[in-house]
C-alpha positions in Angstrom: 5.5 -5.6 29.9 8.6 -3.2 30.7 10.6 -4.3 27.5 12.2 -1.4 27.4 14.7 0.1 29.3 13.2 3.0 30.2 9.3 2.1 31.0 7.3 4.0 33.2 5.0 0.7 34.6 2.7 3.4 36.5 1.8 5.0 32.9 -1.3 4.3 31.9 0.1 3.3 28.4 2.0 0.2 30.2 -1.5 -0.5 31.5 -2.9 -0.6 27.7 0.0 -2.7 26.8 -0.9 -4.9 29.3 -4.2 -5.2 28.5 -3.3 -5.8 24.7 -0.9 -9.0 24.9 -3.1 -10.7 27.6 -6.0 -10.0 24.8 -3.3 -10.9 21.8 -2.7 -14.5 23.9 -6.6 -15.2 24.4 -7.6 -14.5 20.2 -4.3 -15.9 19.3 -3.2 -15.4 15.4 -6.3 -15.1 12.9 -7.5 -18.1 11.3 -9.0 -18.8 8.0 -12.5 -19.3 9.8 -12.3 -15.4 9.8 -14.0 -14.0 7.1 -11.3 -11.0 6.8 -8.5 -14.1 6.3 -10.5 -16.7 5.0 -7.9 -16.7 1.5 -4.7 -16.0 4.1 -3.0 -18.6 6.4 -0.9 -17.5 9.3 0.4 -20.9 9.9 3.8 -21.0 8.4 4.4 -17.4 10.5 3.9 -19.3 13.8 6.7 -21.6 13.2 8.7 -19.0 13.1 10.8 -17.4 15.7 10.7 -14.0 15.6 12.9 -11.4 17.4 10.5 -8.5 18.5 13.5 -5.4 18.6 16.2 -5.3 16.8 19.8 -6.6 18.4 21.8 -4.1 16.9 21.4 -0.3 15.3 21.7 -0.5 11.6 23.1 2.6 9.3 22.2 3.3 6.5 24.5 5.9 4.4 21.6 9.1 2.8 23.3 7.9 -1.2 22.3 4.7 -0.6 18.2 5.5 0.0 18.4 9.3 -1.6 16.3 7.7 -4.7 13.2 7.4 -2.3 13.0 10.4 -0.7 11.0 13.7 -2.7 14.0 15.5 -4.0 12.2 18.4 -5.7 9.7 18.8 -2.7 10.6 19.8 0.6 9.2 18.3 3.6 9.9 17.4 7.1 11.2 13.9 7.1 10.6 11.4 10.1 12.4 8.3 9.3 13.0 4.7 11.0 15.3 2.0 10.1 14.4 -1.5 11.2 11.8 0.3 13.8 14.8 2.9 15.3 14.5 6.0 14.6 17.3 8.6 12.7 17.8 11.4 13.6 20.3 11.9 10.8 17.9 11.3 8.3 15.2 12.8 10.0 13.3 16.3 10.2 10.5 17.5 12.6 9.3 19.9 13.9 7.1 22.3 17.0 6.5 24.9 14.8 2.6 25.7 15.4 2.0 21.7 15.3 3.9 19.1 16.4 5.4 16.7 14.3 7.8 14.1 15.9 8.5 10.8 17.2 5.7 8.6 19.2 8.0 7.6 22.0 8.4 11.0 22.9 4.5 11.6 22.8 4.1 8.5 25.0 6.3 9.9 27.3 6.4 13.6 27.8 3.9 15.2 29.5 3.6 18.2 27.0 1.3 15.6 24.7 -0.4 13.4 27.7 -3.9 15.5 27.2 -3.5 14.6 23.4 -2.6 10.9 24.0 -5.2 10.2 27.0 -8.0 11.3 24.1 -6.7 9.5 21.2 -4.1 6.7 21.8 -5.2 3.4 21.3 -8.9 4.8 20.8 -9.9 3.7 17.3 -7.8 0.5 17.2 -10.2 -2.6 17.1 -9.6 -4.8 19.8 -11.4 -8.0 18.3 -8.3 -7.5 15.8 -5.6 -9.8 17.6 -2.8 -8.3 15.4 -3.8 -5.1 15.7 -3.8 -5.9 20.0 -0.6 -7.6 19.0 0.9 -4.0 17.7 -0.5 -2.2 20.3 1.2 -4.4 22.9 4.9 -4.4 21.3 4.5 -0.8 19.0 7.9 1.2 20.1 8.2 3.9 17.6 6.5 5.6 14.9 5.3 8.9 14.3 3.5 11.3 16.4 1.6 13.9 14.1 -1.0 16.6 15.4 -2.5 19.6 13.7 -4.3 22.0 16.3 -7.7 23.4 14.4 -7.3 26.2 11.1 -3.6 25.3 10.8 -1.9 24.0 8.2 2.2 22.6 8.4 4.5 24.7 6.4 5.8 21.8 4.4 4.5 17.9 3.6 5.4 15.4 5.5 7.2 12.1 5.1 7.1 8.9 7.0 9.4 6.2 5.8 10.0 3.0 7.3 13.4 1.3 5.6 13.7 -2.8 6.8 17.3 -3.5 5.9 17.1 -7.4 5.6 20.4 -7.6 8.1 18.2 -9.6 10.8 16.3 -12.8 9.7 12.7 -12.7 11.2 12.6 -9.7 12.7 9.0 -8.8 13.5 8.5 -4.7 13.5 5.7 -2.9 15.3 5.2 0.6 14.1 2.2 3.0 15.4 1.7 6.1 14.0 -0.9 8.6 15.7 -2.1 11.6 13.2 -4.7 13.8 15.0 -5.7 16.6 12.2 -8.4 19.1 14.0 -11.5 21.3 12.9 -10.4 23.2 9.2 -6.7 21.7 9.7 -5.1 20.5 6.6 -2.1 18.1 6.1 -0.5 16.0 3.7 1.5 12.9 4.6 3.3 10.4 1.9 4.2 6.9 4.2 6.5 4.5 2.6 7.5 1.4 3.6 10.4 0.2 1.9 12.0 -3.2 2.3 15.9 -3.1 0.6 15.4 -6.6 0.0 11.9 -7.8 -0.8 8.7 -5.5 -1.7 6.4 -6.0 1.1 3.1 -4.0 1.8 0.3 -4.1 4.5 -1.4 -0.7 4.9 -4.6 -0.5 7.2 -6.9 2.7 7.3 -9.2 3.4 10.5 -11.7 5.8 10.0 -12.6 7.0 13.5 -16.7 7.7 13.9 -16.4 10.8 14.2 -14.3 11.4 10.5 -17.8 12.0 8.9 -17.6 12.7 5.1 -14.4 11.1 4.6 -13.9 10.0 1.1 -10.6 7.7 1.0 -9.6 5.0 -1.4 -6.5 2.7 -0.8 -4.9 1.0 -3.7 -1.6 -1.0 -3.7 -0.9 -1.9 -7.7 2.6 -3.9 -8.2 4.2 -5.0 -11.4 7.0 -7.3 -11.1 9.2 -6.6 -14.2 11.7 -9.5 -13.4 11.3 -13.1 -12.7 13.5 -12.9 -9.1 10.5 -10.2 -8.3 8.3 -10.3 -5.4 5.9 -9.1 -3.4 3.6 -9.2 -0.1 0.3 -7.3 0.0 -2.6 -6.8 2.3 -4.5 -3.5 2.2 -7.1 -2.9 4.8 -9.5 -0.6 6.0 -11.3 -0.8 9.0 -14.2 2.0 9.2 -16.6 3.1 12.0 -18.5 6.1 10.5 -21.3 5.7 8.7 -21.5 8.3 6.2 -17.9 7.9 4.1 -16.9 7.1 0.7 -13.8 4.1 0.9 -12.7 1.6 -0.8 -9.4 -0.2 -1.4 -7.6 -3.1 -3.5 -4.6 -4.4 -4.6 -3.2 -6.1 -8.2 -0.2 -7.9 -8.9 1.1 -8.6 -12.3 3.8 -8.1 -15.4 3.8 -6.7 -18.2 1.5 -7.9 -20.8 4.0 -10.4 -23.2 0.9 -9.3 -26.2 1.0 -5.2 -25.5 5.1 -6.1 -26.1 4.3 -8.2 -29.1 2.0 -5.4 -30.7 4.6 -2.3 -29.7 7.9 -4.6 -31.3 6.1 -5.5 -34.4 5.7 -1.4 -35.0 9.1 -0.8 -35.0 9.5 -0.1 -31.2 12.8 -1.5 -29.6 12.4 -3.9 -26.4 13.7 -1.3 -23.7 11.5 1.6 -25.5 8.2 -0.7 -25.3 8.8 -2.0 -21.9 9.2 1.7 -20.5 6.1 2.5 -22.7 4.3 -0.2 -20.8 5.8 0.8 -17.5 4.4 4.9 -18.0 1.1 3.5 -19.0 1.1 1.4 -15.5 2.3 4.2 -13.3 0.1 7.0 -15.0 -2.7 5.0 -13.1 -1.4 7.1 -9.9 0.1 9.4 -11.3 -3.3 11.3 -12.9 -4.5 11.2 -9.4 -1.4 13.2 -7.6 -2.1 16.5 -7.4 1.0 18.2 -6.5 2.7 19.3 -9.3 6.2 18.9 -7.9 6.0 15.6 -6.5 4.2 14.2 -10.0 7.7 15.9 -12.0 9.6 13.8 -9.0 8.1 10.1 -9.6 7.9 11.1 -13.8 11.7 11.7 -13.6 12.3 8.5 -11.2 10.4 6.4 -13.8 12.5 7.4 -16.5 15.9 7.4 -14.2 14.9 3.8 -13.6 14.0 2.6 -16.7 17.3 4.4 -18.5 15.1 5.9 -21.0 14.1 9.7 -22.3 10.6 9.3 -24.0 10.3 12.7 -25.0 7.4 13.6 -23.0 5.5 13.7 -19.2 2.3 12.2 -17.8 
């Protein structure tokens, strides 16, 4: 499994790659016989020919993807185009925790007591996709948060898929290890710049005790050349947590529109009235001040509007 150029084969990490693909090949992709993809087929994926790493290093100029990074907030940044990381986009971090790539992680001794505990740990291996990430996962972020400490700043993770290779099959792994009264706050985004794809999967370890998480991916399409892919996930091994997750897709209701337009309200005001009312859903749930002023200004930036108040 040395697919990279600079593999160490007597690392114990080529070893779990190893072990991975061989268990990838004997599960094969999930079938509709399994109860979590009983509604999904895989089927039309297999025909396809996928290239696992990228052939060539995209670019991608800060004006062009500025509109989805937190302006108003600061925060260390740890970004990755088509699975490669940049640097030029990027910001991390040693500063009383380390925040930084998972390459380096896998490869430096400095984090090999860290990795030997939790790499690859959690990850169910009756999952052949998630043996299938395992095996070919090059990059992603590396995140750990020694016990009572707290980064200065939040921290972004944002994965951009430029579109510039057909089938091009991405593997990312991020590793977040938060110790005893440690406190941290990560936003993740991943952002195709051609078609809205999402498929987010929790793992609550068995010794996260208490955790109370809930994953929800809402989508309104608001044109009919709109599209999206989601499959949220959560995959928990403590017993005493609070989790739940879900996903809608929709557009705006045509009788909300009809109601708002016969009151007077013109077409581009009732659609953005429609389009607050959707996002205020998340938004009455984000707690940081600044980044809720951030995604209320987006909105309106978006929609072209100035409605004369915030959520």
């Amino acid at each position: 499994m040395a697919f990279e150029n600079n593999v160490d084969v007597e690392h114990p990490i080529h070893d779990v790659r190893t072990a991975a693909i061989k268990n990838f090949e004997e599960k094969g992709f999930p079938s509709k016989k399994e109860e979590a993809w009983k509604y999904t087929s895989l089927n039309s994926l297999q025909k396809i020919d996928f290239s696992i790493f990228p052939k060539q290093e995209n670019t991608i100029e800060y004006k062009d993807v500025k509109r989805y990074f937190l302006h108003e907030i600061d925060s260390y940044k740890i970004v990755f185009i088509d699975g490669i990381y940049s640097s030029y986009l990027s910001e991390t971090t040693h500063d009383g925790v380390d925040i930084c790539l998972m390459s380096s992680a896998l490869t430096k001794p400095m984090y090999k007591q860290i990795i030997d505990v939790y790499f690859n740990k959690i990850a169910s291996k009756d999952e052949s996709l998630t043996s299938l990430n395992t095996a070919f996962s090059r990059e992603g972020a590396y995140i750990y948060i020694p016990k009572n400490k707290m980064p200065k700043k939040p921290i972004e993770i944002l994965h951009f898929s430029t579109g510039n290779e057909a089938s091009l099959m991405l593997q990312p792994r991020n590793l977040v290890v938060v110790e005893e009264n440690a406190e941290v706050q990560i936003i993740e985004r991943h952002q195709s710049l051609t078609k809205g794809v999402f498929n987010g999967k929790i793992i609550v370890d068995k010794i996260a005790q208490k955790t109370n998480a809930f994953q929800q991916n809402n989508n309104i399409l608001i044109s009919d050349k709109a599209s999206i892919n989601t499959k949220p996930q959560l995959e928990i091994f403590a017993d005493d947590v609070k989790c739940s997750h879900g996903c809608t897709i929709g557009q705006l209701d045509e009788e909300a529109m009809f109601y708002l337009r016969s009151r007077g309200i013109p077409e581009k005001e009732a659609r953005a009235l429609l389009m607050y009312a959707f996002a205020n859903n998340v938004l009455s749930s984000v707690r940081i001040p600044e980044l809720k002023a951030r995604i209320n200004k987006l909105i309106a930036k978006k929609l072209g509007v100035n409605l004369g108040f915030d959520l």
